[in-house]
Every structure is written in structure tokens, then in C-alpha cells.
C-alpha positions in Angstrom: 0.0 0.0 0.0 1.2 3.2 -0.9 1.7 5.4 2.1 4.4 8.1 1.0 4.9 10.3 -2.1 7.4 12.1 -2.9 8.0 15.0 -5.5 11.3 15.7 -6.6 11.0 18.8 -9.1 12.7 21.3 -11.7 12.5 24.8 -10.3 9.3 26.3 -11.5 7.8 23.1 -12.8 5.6 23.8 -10.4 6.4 20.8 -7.6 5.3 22.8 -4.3 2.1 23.7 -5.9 1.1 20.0 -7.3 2.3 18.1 -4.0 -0.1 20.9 -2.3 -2.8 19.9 -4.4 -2.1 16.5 -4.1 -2.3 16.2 -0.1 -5.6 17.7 0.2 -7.2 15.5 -2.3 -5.7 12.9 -0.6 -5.8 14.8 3.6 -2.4 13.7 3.5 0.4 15.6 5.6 2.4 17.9 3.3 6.2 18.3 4.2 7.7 21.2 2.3 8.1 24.2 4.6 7.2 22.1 7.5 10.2 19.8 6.8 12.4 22.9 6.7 10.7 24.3 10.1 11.6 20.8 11.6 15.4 20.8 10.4 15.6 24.2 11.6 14.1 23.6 15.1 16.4 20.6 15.1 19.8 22.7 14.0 18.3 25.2 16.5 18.4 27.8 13.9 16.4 30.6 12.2 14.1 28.5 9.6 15.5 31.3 6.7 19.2 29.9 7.3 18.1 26.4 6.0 15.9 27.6 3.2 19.2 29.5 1.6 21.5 26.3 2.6 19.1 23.1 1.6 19.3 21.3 -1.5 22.9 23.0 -2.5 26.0 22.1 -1.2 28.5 24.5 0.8 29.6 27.8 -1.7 33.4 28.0 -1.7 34.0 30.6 0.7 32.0 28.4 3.5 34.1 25.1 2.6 37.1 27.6 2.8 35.9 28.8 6.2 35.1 25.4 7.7 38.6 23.7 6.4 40.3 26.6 8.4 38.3 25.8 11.5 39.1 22.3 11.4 43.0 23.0 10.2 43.7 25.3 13.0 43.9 25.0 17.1 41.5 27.9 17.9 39.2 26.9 15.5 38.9 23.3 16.7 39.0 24.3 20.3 36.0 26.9 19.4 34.1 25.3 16.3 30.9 23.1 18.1 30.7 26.9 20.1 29.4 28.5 16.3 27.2 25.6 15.7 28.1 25.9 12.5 24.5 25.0 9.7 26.4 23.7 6.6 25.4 21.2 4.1 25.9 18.1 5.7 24.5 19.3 9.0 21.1 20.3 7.0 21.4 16.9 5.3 21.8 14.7 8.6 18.8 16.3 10.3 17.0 16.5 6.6 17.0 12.2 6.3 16.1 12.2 10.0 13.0 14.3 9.4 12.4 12.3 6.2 12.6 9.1 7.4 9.8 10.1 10.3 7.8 11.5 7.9 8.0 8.1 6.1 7.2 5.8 9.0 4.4 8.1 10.2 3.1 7.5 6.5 -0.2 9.3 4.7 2.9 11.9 3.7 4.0 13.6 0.4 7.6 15.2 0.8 8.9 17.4 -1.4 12.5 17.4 -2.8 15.7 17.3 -0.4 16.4 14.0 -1.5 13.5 11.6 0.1 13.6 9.8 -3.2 17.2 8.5 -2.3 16.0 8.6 1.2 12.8 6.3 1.0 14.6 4.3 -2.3 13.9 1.1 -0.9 10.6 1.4 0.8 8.0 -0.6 -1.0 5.2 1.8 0.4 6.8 5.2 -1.4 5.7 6.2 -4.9 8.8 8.8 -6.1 8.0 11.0 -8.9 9.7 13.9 -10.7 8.0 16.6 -12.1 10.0 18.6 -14.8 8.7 21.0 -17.4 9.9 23.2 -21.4 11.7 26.3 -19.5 9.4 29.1 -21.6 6.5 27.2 -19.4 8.9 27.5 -15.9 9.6 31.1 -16.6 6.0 31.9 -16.9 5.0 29.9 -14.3 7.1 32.3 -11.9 6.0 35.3 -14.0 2.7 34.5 -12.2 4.2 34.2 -9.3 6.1 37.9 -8.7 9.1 37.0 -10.2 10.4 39.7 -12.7 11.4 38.6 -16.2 15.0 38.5 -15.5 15.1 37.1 -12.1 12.6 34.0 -13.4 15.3 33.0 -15.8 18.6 33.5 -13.7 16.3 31.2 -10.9 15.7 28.9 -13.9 19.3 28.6 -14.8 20.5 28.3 -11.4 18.4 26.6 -8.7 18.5 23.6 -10.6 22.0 23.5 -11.4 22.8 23.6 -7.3 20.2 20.8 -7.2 22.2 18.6 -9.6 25.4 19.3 -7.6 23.6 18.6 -4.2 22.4 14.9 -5.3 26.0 14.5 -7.3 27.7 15.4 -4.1 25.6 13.8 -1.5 24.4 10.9 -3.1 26.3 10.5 -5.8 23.4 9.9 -8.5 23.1 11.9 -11.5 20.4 14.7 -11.3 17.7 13.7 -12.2 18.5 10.3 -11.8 15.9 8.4 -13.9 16.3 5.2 -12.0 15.1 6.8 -8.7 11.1 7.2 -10.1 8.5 5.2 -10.7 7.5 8.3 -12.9 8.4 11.4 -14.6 5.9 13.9 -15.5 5.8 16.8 -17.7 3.6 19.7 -15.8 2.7 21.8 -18.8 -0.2 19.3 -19.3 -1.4 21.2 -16.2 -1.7 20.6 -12.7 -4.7 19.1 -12.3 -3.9 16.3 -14.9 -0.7 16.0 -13.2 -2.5 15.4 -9.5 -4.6 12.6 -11.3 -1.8 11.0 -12.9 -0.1 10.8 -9.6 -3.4 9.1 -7.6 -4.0 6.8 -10.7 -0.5 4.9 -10.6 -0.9 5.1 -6.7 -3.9 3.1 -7.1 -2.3 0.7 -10.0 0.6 -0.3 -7.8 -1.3 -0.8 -4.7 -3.2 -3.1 -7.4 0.2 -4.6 -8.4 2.0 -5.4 -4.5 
């Protein structure tokens, strides 16, 4: 029986909106921002620090910083005092929260890697949504976004993405074998929410 989904997604393909959609059909729990409140309660750190540090690995200057902490005296003697929120800290509280979500089931968890997370959990349906970039661009058009800062998002979110799973996991991005389905979300979201419940149903039919 399926119990957990989760939605791994190009940026502006429009994953946070679908998995939305898709846990009130079902009155399932959603875990998108409230999986980054959680790693942030658990990190004991402002919930705005994770959102710019999840799903990317360290930038240069940070990996820079932290190899001089651990290289010098002071900075070992003083490092666990700065409780320091990089990467891998995010990602060791982000599979703990994960893997709670997952045994408390009736869950759909967006990105930060629960399809690597849950891989081998019969009970998990992982899907990636992707989308043409003209349609991504307009989708955050409609959002706020300006012209220019939809594309740069476009051209760069995704590409941290990549480098996350590459450096983390060590899977290509998107890494085709990790779904039971990819889905392109121009054919609207609706469709998309439907297509999603419909293989739910055929593999519960299937196991």
C-alpha cells in the first residue's frame, strides 16, 4: 500500500504547488516548509538559514571557512561553540526528518532527496515533475518573479540541485532510476494530481 509520495522537481515546474494539491485530495500531511521548520528547530536555527542552505552544497567561501576551523587550534577548540549550519548538517537532520515522515506515512515530501532517502521502501511512490523552461519562466512570472530574475532562478536553482544529489548521493540529477515516474507539468496541474493518484492506485493493485 502506498503510504508516502514524494516530488522531486525542476524549479518552476511547479512541484510545491502539485504536492499541495495533491495532499488535500488525498488529507495527506504535506512536508515542504514544514520539513524545513523541523530541520531548523532541530539545527536550532532561524528557519530562513536552512531555506538558503538546503538542497545545495557548501559555496566556496563556507568550505574555505570550515577547512580553516578544522585546520587550525582555535578553530577546533571553538568550532561546536558557532554551531556551524552547513550542508551536511542540514542533510543529517533532513533524512532524519524524512525518514519520520515516512514511517508516520499518509505523507508527500517534497525534494531534499526523500527519493534517495525512502529508495527502498516498498510503500513510497517517487515521482519527478519537470517541465519546457518558456513554461517554468511563466509559471514564476505568475508568481512575482520579474522577467530577469525568473530566468537566472531557472538557470541556477536547478543546477545547485544537480550538484547537491552529485555530491551527497552521488546519482546523477535527475537520476531516472530513482522514479516510478516522470511527468511533464505543462499538461497542467490538475492532470498531473490525477496522474499521480492513478499509478498510486495501480501499484497498490500490483504489491
Amino acid at each position: 500500500m502506498i503510504k508516502i509520495i514524494t516530488i522531486e522537481r525542476e524549479y518552476g515546474s511547479g512541484g510545491g504547488e502539485i504536492a499541495e494539491l495533491l495532499a488535500t485530495q488525498l488529507g495527506w500531511k504535506l512536508w515542504d516548509q514544514l520539513l524545513t521548520e523541523e530541520i531548523a528547530r532541530l539545527a536550532e536555527c532561524p528557519k530562513a538559514i536552512v531555506e538558503g542552505r538546503e538542497e545545495r552544497p557548501d559555496p566556496l567561501y563556507y568550505r574555505l571557512f570550515k577547512s580553516f576551523l578544522r585546520g587550525s587550534y582555535e578553530g577546533s577548540l571553538n568550532a561546536h561553540k558557532l554551531k556551524l549550519v552547513d550542508a551536511e548538517c542540514i542533510l543529517k537532520f533532513t533524512e532524519q526528518v524524512v525518514k519520520h515522515a515516512a514511517k508516520t506515512g499518509n505523507s508527500v515530501i517534497v525534494g531534499r532527496g526523500a527519493q534517495h532517502f525512502l529508495r527502498d521502501r516498498q510503500d513510497t511512490l517517487r515521482v519527478f515533475l519537470y517541465a519546457p523552461r518558456a513554461n517554468k519562466v511563466r509559471r514564476l512570472l505568475s508568481n512575482g518573479k520579474s522577467e530577469a530574475e525568473a530566468e537566472q532562478l531557472v538557470d541556477t536553482v536547478d543546477r545547485d540541485r544537480s550538484d547537491f544529489i552529485q555530491k551527497y548521493f552521488h546519482h546523477e540529477w535527475p537520476d531516472r532510476t530513482a522514479y516510478h515516474t516522470m511527468i511533464n507539468t505543462s499538461v497542467g496541474d490538475e492532470t498531473v494530481v490525477h496522474m499521480i493518484q492513478d499509478l498510486a492506485k495501480n501499484l497498490e493493485a500490483t504489491t
